[in-house]
N, C-alpha and C positions, 0 to 999 in steps of 0.2 A: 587184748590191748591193755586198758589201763586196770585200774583197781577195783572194776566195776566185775569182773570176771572172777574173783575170788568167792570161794561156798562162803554164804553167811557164817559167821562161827559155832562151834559145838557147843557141847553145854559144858566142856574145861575151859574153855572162854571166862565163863560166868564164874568159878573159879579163883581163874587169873585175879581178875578183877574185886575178889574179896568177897564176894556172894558167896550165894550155893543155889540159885534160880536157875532152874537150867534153859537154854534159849529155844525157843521152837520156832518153827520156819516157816511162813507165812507165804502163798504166792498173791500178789497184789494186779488186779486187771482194772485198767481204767481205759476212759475213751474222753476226747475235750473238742469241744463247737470250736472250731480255730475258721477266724473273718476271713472270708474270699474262698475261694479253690486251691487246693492243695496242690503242691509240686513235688513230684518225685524227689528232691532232693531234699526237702521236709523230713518223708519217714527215713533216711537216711542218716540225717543230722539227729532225730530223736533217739534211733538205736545206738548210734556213737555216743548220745549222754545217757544211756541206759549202760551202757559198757564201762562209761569212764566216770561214772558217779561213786561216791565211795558208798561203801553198805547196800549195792542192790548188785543184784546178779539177772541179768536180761534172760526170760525163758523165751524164746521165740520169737521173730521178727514183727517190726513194726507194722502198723495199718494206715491207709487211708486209704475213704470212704466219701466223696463227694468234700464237706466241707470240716469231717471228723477224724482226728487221730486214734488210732491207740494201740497199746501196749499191755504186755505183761510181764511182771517180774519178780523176784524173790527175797526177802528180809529177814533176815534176823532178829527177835524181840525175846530179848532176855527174861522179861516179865513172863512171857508166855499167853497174856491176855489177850484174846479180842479186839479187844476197844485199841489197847496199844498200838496192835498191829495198822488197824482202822486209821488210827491216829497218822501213825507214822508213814503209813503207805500214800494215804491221800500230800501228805507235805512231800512227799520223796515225788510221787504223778506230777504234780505241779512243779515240780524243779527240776523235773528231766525237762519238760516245754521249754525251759526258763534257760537252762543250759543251749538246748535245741533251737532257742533264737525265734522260740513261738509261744505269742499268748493267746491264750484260748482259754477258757472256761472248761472243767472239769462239768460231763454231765451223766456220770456213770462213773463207779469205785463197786468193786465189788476183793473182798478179802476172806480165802481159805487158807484152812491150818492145812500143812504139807503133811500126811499121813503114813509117808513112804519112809 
């Protein structure tokens, strides 16, 4: 669907852009306390803003668990750090919700560097 389905960029990206960092590719898993009981058409509407979000690439479908979402997905971090990744994953978790039409409290981030 939308722009959310493109491979994060390679490291001629970085490049482009006038660096020479090359990007590496983080997958980002979170899970968020969201008030009341979840309705099937919640992880629906989360995976549609994991798809149509710019700079994530959705790995696998959404969850829910009683009163908790979650997901997992994929980024691009030019830097190549850690912490970046960290950074930027947790703000991207929060604004698929956000998109998704659910507030919840993030209460699990977990971030690996893609080795493949």
């Amino acid at each position: 669907s939308g722009c959310g389905n493109v491979t994060p960029p390679g490291p001629g990206a970085a490049r482009l852009m006038g660096t020479s960092a090359a990007v590496s590719t983080y997958h980002v898993h979170f899970r968020a306390r969201v008030p009341g009981r979840l309705e099937g058409a919640i992880v629906e509407q989360l995976a549609r803003a994991l798809d149509d979000l710019p700079s994530v690439r959705r790995l696998g479908d959404a969850t829910a668990q009683e009163d908790v979402l979650g997901a997992t997905f994929a980024i691009g971090v030019a830097s190549g750090k850690m912490s970046d990744a960290a950074r930027d994953g947790g703000r991207l978790a929060k604004e698929s919700l956000n998109w998704a039409g659910v507030y919840g409290q993030l209460i699990e981030l977990s971030v690996r560097l893609d080795e493949g």
